[in-house]
C-alpha positions as a Python dict, from the first residue, in 0.01 Angstrom:
ca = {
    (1, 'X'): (0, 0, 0),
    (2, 'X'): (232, 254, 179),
    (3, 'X'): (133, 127, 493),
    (4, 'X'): (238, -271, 383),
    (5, 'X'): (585, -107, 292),
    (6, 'X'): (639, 58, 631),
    (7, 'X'): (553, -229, 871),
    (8, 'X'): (793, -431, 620),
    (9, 'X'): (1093, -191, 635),
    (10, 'X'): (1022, -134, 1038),
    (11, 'X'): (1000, -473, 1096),
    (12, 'X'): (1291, -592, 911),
    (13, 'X'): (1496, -257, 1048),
    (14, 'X'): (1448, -444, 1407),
    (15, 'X'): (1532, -695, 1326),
    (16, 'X'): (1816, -668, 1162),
    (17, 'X'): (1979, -386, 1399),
    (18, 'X'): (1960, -635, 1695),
    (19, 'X'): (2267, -816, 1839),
    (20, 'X'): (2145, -1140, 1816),
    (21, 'X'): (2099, -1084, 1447),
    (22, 'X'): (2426, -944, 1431),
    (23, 'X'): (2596, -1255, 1617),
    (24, 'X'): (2425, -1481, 1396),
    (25, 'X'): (2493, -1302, 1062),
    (26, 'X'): (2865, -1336, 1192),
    (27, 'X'): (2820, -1748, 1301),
    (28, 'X'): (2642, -1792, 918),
    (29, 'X'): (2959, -1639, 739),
    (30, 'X'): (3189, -1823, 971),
    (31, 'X'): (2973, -2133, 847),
    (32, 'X'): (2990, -2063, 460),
    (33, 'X'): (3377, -1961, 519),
    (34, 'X'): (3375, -2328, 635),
    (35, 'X'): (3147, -2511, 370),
    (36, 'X'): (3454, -2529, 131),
    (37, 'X'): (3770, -2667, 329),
    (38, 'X'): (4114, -2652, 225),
    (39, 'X'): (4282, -2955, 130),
    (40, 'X'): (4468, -2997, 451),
    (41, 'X'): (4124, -2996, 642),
    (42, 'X'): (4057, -3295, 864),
    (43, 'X'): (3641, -3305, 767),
    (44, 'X'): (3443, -3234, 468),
    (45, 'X'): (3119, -3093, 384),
    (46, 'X'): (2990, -3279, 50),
    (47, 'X'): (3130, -3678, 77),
    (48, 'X'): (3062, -3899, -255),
    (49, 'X'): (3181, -4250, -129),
    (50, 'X'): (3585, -4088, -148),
    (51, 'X'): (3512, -3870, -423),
    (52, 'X'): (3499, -3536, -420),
    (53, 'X'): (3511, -3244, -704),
    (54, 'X'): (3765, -3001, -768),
    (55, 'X'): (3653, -2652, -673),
    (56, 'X'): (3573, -2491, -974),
    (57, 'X'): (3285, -2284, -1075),
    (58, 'X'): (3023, -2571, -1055),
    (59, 'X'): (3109, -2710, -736),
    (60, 'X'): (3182, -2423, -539),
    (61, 'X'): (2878, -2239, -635),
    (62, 'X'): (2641, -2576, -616),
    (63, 'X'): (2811, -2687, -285),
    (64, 'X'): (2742, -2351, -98),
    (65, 'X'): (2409, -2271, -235),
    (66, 'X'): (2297, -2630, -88),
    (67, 'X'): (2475, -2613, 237),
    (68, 'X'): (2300, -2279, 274),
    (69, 'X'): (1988, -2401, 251),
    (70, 'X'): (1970, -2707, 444),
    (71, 'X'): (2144, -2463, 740),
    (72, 'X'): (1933, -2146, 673),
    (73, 'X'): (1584, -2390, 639),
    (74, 'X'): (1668, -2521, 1001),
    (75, 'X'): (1789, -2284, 1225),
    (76, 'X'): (1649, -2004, 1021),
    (77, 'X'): (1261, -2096, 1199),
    (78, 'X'): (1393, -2017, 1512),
    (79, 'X'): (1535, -1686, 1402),
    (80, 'X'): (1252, -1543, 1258),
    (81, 'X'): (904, -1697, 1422),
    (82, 'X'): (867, -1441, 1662),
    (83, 'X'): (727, -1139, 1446),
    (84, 'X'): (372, -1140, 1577),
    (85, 'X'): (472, -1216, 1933),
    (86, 'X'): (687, -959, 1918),
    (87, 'X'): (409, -750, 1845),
    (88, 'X'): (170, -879, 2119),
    (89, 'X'): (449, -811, 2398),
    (90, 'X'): (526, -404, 2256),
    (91, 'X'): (142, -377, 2232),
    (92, 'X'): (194, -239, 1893),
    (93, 'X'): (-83, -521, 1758),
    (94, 'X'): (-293, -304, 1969),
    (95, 'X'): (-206, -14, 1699),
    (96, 'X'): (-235, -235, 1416),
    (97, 'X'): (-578, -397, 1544),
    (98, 'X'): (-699, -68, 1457),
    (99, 'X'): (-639, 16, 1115),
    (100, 'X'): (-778, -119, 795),
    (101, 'X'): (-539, -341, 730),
    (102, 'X'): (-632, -685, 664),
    (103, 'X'): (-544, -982, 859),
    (104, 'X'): (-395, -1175, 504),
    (105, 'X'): (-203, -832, 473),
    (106, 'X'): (-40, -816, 797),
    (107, 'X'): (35, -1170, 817),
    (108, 'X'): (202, -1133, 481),
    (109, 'X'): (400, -865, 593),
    (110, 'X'): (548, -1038, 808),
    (111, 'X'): (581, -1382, 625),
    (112, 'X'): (784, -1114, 364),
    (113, 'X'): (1007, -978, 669),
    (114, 'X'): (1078, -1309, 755),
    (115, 'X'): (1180, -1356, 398),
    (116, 'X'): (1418, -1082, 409),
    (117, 'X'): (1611, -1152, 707),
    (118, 'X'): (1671, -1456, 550),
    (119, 'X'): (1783, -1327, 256),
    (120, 'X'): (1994, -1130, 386),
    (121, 'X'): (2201, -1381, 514),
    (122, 'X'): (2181, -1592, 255),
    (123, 'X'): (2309, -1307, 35),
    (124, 'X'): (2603, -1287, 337),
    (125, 'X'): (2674, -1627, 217),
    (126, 'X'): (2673, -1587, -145),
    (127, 'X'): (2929, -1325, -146),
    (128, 'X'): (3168, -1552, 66),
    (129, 'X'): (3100, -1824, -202),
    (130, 'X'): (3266, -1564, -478),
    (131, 'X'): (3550, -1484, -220),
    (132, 'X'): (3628, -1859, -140),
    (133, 'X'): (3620, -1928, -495),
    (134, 'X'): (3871, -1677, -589),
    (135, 'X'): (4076, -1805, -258),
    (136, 'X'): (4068, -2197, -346),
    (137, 'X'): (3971, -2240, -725),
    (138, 'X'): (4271, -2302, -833),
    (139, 'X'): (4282, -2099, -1167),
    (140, 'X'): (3945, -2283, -1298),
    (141, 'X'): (3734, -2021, -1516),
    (142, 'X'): (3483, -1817, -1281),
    (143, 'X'): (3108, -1852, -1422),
    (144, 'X'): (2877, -1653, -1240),
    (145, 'X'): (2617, -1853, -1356),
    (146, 'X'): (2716, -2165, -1150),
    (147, 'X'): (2687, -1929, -820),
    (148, 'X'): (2360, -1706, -918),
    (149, 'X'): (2135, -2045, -1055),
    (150, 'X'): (2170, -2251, -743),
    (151, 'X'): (2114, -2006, -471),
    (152, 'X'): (1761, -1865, -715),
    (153, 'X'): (1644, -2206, -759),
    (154, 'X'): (1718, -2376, -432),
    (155, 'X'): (1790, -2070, -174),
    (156, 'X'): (1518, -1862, -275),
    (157, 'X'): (1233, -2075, -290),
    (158, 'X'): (1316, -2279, 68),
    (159, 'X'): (1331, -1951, 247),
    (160, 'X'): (996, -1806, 119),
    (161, 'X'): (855, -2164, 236),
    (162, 'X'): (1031, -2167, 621),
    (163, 'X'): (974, -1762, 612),
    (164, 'X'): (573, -1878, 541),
    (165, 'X'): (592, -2175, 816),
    (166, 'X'): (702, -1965, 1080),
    (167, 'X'): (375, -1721, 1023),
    (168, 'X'): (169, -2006, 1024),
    (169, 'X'): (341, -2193, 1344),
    (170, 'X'): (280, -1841, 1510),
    (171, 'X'): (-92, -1862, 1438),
    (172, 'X'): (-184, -2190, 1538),
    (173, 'X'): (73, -2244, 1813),
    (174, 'X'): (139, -1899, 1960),
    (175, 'X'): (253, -1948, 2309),
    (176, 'X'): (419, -2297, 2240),
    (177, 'X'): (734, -2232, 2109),
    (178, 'X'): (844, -2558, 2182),
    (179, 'X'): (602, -2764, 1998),
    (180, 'X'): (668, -2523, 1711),
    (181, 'X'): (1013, -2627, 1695),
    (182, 'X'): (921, -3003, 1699),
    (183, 'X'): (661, -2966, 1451),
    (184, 'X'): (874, -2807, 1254),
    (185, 'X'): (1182, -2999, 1249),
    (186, 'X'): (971, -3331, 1176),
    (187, 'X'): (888, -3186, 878),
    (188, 'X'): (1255, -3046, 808),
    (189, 'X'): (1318, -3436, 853),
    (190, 'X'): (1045, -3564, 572),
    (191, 'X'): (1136, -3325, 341),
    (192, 'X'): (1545, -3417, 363),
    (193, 'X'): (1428, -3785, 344),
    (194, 'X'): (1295, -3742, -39),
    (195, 'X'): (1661, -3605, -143),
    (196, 'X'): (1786, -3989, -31),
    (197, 'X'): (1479, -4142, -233),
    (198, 'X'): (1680, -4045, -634),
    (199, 'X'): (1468, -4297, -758),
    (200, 'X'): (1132, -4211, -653),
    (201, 'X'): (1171, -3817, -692),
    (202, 'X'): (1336, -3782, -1054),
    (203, 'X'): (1237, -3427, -1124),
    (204, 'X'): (1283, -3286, -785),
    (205, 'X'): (945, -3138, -843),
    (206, 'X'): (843, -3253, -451),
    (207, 'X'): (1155, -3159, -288),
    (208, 'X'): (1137, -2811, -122),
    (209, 'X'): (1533, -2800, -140),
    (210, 'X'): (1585, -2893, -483),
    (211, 'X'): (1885, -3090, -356),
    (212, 'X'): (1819, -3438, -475),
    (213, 'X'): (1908, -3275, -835),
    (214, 'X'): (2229, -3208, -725),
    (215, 'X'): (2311, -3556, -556),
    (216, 'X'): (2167, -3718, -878),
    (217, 'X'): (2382, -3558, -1155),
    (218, 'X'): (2697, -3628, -900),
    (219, 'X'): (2620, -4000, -808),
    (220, 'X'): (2559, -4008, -1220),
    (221, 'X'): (2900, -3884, -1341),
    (222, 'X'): (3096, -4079, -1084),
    (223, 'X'): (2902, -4398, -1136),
    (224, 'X'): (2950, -4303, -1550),
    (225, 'X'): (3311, -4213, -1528),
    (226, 'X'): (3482, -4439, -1245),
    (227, 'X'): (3226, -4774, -1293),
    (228, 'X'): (3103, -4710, -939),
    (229, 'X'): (2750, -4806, -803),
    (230, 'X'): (2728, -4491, -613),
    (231, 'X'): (2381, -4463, -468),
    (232, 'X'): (2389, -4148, -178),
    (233, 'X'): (2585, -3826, -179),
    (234, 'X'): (2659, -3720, 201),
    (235, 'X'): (2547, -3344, 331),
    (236, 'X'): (2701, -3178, 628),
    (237, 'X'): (3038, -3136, 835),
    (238, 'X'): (3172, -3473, 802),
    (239, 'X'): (3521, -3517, 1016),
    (240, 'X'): (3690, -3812, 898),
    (241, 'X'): (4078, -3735, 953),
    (242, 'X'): (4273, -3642, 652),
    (243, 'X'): (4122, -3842, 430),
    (244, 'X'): (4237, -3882, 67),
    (245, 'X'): (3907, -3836, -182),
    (246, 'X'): (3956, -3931, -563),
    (247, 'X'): (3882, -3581, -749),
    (248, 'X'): (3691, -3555, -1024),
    (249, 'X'): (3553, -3246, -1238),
    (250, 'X'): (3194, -3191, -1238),
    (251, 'X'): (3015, -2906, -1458),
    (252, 'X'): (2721, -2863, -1244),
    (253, 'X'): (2320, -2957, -1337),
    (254, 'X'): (2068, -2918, -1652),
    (255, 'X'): (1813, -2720, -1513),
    (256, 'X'): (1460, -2843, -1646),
    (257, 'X'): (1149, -2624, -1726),
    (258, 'X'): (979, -2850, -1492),
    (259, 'X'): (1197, -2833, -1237),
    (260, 'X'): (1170, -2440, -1218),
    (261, 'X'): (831, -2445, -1254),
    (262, 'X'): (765, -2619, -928),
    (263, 'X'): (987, -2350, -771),
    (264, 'X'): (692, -2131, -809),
    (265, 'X'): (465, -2393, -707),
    (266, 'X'): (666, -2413, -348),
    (267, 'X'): (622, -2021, -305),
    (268, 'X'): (250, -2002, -401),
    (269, 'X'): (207, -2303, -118),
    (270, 'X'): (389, -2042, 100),
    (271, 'X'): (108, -1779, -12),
    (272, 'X'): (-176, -1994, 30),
    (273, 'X'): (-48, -2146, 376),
    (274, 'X'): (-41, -1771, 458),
    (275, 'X'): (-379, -1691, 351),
    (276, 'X'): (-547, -2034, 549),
    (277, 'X'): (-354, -1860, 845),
    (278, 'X'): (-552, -1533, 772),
    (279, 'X'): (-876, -1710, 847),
    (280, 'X'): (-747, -1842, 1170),
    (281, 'X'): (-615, -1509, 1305),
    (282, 'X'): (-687, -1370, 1649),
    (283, 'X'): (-624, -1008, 1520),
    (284, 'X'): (-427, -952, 1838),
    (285, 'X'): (-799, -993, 2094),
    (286, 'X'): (-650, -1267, 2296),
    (287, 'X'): (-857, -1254, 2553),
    (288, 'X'): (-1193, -1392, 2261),
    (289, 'X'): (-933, -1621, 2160),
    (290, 'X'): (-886, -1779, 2518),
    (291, 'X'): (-1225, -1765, 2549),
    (292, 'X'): (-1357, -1946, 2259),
    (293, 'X'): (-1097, -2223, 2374),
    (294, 'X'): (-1221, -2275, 2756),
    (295, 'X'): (-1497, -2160, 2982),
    (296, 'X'): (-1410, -1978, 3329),
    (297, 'X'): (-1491, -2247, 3549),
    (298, 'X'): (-1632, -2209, 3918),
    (299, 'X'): (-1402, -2161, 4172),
    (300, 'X'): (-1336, -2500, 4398),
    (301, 'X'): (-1387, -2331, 4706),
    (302, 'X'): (-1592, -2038, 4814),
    (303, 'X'): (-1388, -1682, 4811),
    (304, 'X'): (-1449, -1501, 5060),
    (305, 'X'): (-1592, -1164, 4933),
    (306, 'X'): (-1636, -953, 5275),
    (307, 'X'): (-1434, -620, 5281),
    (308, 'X'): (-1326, -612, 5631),
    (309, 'X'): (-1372, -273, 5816),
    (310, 'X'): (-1155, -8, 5885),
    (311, 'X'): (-1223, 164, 6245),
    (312, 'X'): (-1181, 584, 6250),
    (313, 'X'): (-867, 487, 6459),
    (314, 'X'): (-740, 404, 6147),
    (315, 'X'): (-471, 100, 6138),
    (316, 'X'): (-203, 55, 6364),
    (317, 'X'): (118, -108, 6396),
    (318, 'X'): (15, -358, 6677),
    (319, 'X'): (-238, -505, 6458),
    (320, 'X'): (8, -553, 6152),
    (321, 'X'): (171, -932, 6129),
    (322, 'X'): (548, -853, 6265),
    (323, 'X'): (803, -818, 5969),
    (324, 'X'): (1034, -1115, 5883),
    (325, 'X'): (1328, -1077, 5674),
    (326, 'X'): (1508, -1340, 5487),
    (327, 'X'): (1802, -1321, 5314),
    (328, 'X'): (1858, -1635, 5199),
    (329, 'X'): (1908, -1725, 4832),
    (330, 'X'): (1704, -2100, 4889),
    (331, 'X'): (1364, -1932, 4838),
    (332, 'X'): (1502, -1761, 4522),
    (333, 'X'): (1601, -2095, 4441),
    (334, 'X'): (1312, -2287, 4491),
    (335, 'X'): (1112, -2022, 4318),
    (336, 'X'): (1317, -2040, 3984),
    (337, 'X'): (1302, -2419, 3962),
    (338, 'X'): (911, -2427, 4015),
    (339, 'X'): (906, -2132, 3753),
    (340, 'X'): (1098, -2350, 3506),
    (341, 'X'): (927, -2690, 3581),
    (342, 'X'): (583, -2482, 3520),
    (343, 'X'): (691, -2278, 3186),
    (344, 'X'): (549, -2406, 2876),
    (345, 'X'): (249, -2688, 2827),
    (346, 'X'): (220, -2944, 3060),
    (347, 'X'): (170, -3236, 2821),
    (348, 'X'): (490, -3148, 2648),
    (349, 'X'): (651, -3285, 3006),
    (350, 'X'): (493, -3669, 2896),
    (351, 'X'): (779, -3606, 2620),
    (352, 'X'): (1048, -3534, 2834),
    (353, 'X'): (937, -3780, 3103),
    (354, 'X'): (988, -4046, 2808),
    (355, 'X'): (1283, -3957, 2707),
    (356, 'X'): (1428, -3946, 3018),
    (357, 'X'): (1295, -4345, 3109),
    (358, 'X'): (1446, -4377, 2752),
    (359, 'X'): (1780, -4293, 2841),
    (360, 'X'): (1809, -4628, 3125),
    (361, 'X'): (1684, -4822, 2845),
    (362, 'X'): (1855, -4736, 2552),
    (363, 'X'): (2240, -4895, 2463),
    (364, 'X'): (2464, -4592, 2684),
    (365, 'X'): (2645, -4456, 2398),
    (366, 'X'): (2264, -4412, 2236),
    (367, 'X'): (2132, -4237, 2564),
    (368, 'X'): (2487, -4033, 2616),
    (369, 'X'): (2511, -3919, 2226),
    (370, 'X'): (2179, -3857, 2098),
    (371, 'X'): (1858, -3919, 2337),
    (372, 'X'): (2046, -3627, 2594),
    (373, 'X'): (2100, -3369, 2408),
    (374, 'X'): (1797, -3410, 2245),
    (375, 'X'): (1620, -3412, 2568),
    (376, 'X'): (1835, -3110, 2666),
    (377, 'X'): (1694, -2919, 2365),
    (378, 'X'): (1340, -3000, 2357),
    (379, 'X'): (1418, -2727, 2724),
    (380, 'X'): (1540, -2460, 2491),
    (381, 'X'): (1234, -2226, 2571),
    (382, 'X'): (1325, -2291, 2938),
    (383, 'X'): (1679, -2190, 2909),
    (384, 'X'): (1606, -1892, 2697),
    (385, 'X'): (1434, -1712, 2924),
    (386, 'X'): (1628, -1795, 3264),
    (387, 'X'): (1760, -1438, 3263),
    (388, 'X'): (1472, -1235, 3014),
    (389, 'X'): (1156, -1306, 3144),
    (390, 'X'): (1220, -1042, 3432),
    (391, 'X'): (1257, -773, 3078),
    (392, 'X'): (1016, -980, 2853),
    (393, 'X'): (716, -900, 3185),
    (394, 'X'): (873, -579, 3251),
    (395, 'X'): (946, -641, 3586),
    (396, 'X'): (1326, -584, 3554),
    (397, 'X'): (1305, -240, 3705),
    (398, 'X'): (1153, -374, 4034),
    (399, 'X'): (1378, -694, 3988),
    (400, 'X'): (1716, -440, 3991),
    (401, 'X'): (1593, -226, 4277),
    (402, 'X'): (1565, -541, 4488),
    (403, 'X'): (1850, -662, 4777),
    (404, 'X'): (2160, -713, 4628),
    (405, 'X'): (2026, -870, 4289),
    (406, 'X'): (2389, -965, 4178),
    (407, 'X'): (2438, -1233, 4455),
    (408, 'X'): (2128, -1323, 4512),
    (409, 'X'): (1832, -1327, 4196),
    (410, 'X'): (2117, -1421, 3925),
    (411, 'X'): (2264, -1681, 4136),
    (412, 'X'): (1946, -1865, 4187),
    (413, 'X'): (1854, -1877, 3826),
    (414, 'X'): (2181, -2032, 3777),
    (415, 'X'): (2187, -2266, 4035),
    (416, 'X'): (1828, -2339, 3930),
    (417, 'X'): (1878, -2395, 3585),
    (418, 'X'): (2208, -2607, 3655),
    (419, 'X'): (1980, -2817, 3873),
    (420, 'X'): (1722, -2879, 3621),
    (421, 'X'): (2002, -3018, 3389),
    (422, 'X'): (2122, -3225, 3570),
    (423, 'X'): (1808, -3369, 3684),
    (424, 'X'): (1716, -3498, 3309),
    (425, 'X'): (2061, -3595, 3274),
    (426, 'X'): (2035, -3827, 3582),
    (427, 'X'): (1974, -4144, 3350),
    (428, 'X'): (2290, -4115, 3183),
    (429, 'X'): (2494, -4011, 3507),
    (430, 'X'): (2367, -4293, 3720),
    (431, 'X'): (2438, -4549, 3429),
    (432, 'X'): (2795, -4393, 3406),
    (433, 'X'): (2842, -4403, 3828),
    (434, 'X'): (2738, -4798, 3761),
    (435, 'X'): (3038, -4871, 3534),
    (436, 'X'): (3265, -4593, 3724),
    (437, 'X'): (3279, -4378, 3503),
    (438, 'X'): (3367, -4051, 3634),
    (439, 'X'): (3543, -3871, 3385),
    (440, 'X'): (3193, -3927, 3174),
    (441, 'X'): (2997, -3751, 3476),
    (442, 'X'): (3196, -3493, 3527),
    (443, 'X'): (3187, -3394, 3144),
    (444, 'X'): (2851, -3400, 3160),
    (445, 'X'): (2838, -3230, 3416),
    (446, 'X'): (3034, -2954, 3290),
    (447, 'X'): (2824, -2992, 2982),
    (448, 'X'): (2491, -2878, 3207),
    (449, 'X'): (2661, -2575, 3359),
    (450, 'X'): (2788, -2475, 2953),
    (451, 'X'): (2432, -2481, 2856),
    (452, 'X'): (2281, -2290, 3140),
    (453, 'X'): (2572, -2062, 3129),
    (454, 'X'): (2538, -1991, 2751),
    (455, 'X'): (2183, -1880, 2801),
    (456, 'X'): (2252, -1659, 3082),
    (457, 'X'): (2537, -1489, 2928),
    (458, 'X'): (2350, -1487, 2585),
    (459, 'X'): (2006, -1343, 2744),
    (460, 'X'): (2191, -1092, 2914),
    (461, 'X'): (2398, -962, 2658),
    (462, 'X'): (2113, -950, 2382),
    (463, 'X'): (1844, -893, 2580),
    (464, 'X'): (1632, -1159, 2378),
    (465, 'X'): (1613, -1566, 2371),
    (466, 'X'): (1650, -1612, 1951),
    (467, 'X'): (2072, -1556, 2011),
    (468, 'X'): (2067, -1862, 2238),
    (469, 'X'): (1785, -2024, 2086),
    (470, 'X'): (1965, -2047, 1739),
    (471, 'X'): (2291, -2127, 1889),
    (472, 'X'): (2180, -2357, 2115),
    (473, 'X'): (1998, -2557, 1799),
    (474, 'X'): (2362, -2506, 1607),
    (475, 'X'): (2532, -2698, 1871),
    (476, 'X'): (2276, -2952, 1932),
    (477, 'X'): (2271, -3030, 1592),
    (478, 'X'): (2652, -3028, 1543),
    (479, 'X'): (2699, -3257, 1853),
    (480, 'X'): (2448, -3503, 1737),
    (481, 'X'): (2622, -3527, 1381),
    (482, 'X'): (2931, -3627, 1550),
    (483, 'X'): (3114, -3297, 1546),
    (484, 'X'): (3427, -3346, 1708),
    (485, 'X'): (3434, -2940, 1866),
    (486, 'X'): (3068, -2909, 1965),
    (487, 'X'): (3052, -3251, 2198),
    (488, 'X'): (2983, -3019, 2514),
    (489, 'X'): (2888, -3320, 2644),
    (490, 'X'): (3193, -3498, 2586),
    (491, 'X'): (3050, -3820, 2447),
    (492, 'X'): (3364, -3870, 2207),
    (493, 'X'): (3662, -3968, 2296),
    (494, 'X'): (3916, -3620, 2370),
    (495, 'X'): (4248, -3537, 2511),
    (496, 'X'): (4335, -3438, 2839),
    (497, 'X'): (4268, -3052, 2752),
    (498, 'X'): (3890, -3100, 2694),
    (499, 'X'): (3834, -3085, 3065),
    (500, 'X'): (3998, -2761, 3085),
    (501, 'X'): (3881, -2581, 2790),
    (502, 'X'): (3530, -2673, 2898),
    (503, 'X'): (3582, -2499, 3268),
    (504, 'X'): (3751, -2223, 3117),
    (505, 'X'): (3487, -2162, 2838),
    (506, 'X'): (3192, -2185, 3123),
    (507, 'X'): (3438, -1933, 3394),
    (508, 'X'): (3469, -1690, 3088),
    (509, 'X'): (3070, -1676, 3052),
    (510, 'X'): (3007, -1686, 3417),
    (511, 'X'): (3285, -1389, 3453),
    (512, 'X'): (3121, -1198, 3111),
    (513, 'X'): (2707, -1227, 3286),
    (514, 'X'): (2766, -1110, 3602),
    (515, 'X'): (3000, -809, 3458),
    (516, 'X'): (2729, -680, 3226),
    (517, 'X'): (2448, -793, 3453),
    (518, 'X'): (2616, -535, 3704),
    (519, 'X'): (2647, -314, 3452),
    (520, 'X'): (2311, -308, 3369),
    (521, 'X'): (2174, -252, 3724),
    (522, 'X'): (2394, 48, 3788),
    (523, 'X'): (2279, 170, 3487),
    (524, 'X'): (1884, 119, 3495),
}
């Protein structure tokens, strides 16, 4: 048992003491500052039809427990499904090959450090909750209660689920990060549907979340005190000017035996989803694993196996091809494109592909708002490791040493990246050029350079791809939900200053990379 403790504690210690951990811990409090607006706020994050409760106790405490836990079981995948990677690329699964710890035992080890990280912020959030209350109550009666029930019964039991997912997505789908994240957010998207379904799901028992409790006891008092026919309670930042909502008081939820029951039923499917893992575990001997999967195959053409001779004269320089030297940043180019195009699994490309014939289908606003940044997305691996995978191979010290590395290598992943994006957003452009449209292409354009900028400034300054990875997801989903701040793409309408805070956001991060980039190859 020592042993279990210490990889726990070490993994959760680096984890924890990283930056990107640290800039996401500080994003997730911003977030919960945000999930109870002030009354002059232009958006909302709980909408009831125009109703909406006064902040006592009840509401506070239900309102950020839930908003935690739809935010923490989405993004909070991509924070914490690299454990055993992690381990293959330090070689310390080497170590850990070789001691008598079981595969069930490791695996839950890090299934539980997942759980903590999570936790952690999630107890970030609860602690704001108190604050906020004590900010915006408005002299209502604080009942810890209403704050410590929700996050145990909804928080607690989601996160030991998604903690459990991302062991088993690391398992079966190692070295396809991207299909992880698909996988994964399809079944993010069945499990939210059965919170709109209040009349097939009374209990709750089969909702992970535990949030269709919460949208059936306030659709039942507002429907009971007002006369309504209130059917769906709406989750999320929803900006709809300064609207004026109908307040009502609402005490909160009767928590059923049943109900918590099945919160222990949701972690032992986390256990048990752990344990079917176990079975499947490579136990850190890839190269069985890639063998049990495909047989070497003969080579195509015959390799030429003859060592050539080496005459007592030994060689000399008249026999040696004649040096050529190029300069140019076009091969450094070319080779960063091919490296991106190639990254990842090759079928995954008959998903972009029909997206991207999608997008001259589709209505415009369809294409411009939802199938694009989608389709930019689904690249997220790519982006993440424009700038890391020089670190990640450990070929950064060779990479640094090389001829002028600041003008040259870090240029051409940019350019590179920049013209990936815009090649899947050529749809959308070309259908805007058709109706002359150039403000639209130009945002968009500026919208390309953001994202490739954000993961070159974010993969240099943490070192790692989960920063931009979770961020990236944040924005994505933000964007797609309409909000009015994270359109990088500038499908919504904006003022004249959009075009400007854009260039100046991506000359900031272009300004910020290159000055620790340069940094960090004087100081190797």
């Amino acid at each position: 048992m020592p042993y279990i403790y210490n990889i726990i504690k070490a993994d959760y210690l680096q984890r924890t003491r990283s930056y990107s951990f640290l800039i996401t811990l500080i994003v997730t409090v911003y977030a919960a500052y945000s999930f109870l607006p002030p009354d002059t706020a232009n958006y909302t994050t709980l909408s009831a039809s125009g109703y909406k409760g006064v902040y006592n106790s009840a509401w506070v405490g239900y309102v950020a427990a839930t908003m935690t836990t739809v935010m923490l079981s989405f993004y909070g995948f991509l924070l914490v499904n690299s454990g055993i990677k992690k381990d293959i690329d330090t070689e310390v699964g080497l170590i850990i090959a070789t001691t008598p710890i079981s595969n069930f035992k490791y695996l839950l080890c890090k299934q539980l450090s997942n759980y903590l990280v999570l936790l952690t912020i999630a107890g970030c959030t609860f602690a704001v909750s108190i604050l906020l209350f004590f900010i915006r109550g408005g002299g209502h009666p604080f009942v810890i209660s209403n704050f410590v029930l929700p996050y145990l019964f909804f928080a607690v039991p989601a996160l030991f689920v998604v903690a459990s997912l991302a062991v088993v997505a690391e398992v079966f789908m190692g070295k396809r990060s991207i299909l992880q994240y698909i996988i994964y957010f399809f079944l993010c998207g069945v499990a939210m549907s059965t919170i709109t379904q209040s009349g097939k799901n009374t209990t709750g028992v089969l909702d992970p979340f535990g949030l269709s409790l919460v949208t059936k006891s306030i659709t039942a008092q507002i429907n009971t005190q007002f006369h309504e026919h209130i059917k769906d309670v709406s989750f999320g930042f929803i900006f709809n000017g300064h609207h004026k909502y109908k307040p009502f008081i609402w005490g909160g939820i009767s928590w059923s035996a049943v109900f918590m029951f099945s919160r222990l039923l949701w972690i032992g499917l986390g256990l048990v989803l752990v344990y079917i893992s176990s079975l499947f575990f490579h136990r850190f001997d890839l190269k069985q694993a890639s063998a049990k999967k495909k047989k070497l195959k003969p080579a195509k053409y015959p390799v030429e196996t003859t060592i050539p001779t080496i005459t007592s004269a030994g060689i000399t320089c008249e026999a040696m091809p004649p040096l050529v030297f190029n300069y140019s940043i076009l091969p450094f180019v070319k080779t960063e494109l091919l490296l991106l195009v190639r990254q990842g699994n090759k079928w995954l490309w008959l998903l972009n592909v029909g997206l991207w014939v999608a997008m001259f289908i589709a209505p415009l606003p369809i294409a411009y708002s939802y199938l694009l940044p989608i389709l930019l997305f689904l690249q997220v691996t790519r982006w993440s490791a424009l700038v890391t995978k020089e670190k990640t191979n450990r070929v950064h010290y060779f990479a640094y040493a090389s001829y002028k590395p600041l003008l040259r290598m870090l240029p051409a992943q940019i350019i590179a990246g920049v013209l990936l994006a815009l090649a899947l957003a050529l749809p959308v452009i070309a259908r805007n050029a058709l109706i002359l449209n150039g403000y639209a292409i130009i945002n968009i354009i500026n919208g390309c350079v953001l994202i490739v900028l954000l993961a070159t400034t974010l993969g240099i300054l943490s070192g790692g791809k989960k920063l931009f990875e979770v961020l990236f997801f944040m924005l994505t989903y933000s964007a797609i939900n309409k909000v009015d701040v994270t359109d990088y793409l500038g499908s919504m309408p904006h003022g004249n200053m959009y075009l400007i805070i854009i260039v100046l956001i991506n000359t900031t991060l272009l300004f910020a990379g290159f000055m620790v980039r340069n940094y960090q190859i004087k100081h190797l």
